[in-house]
N, C-alpha and C positions, 0 to 999 in steps of 0.2 A: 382666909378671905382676901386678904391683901393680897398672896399670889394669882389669884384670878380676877383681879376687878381688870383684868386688859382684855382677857379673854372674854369677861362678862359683858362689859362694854362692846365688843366685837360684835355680839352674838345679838345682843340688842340693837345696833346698828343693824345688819343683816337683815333681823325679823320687823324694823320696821322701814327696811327697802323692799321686800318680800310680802310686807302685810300692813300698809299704809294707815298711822293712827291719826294725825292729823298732828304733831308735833313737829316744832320748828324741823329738825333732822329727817323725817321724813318725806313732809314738802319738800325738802332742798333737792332730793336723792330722787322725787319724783316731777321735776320739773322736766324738760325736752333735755335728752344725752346733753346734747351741746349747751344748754342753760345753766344745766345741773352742773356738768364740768367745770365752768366757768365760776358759779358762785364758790364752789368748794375751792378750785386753786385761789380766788379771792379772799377768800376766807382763810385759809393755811398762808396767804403770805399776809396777812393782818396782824392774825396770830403771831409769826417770825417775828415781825415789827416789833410789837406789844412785848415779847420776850426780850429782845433789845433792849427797850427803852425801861423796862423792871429788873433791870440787872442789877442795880444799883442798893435793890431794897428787895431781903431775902425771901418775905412775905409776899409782895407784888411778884416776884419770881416766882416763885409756887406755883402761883394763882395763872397764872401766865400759862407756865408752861403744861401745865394740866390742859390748857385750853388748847395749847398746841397740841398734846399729845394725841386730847379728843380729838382735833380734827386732820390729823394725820391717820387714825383709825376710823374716822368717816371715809377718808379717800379711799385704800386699804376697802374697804366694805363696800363701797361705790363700787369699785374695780371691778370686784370678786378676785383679790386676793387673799390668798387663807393666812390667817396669823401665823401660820408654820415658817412659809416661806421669810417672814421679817424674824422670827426667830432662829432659823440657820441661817441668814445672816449675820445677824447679832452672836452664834455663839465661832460662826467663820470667822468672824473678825477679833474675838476675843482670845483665842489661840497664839 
């Protein structure tokens, strides 16, 4: 279960850009291109911040960066970028 909760997350991002529930991530994703663009890079450099400033404290970092990672796979889903692509990068770079 733990190796797919990126992909699960993904897939739920997706279907509720694709099939609108009424959830915080959903409205975000269905606001006007340029609205929606804009709260989401607002929101991923919030995130960066908040993982900055929890560095400090390994719990607050966790919690952080989980929140980062969510909203770096909103963007990612926003886009219609497929997780493939961010995974051969990740394994490009690990070589």
């Amino acid at each position: 279960m733990k190796d797919d909760i990126i992909r699960d997350v993904y897939n739920t991002l997706v279907d509720r850009k694709n099939n609108p529930t009424g959830s915080y991530t959903s409205q975000l994703m269905q606001d006007s291109e340029k609205k929606a663009e804009d709260k989401i890079l607002e929101k991923l450099g919030e995130e960066a911040t908040e993982v900055i400033l929890a560095s400090k404290n390994n719990e607050d970092l966790v919690h952080e960066s989980a929140d980062l990672i969510f909203f770096t796979i909103l963007n990612l889903a926003y886009k219609g970028i497929d997780l493939d692509d961010l995974f051969d990068e990740l394994i490009n770079r690990h070589k």
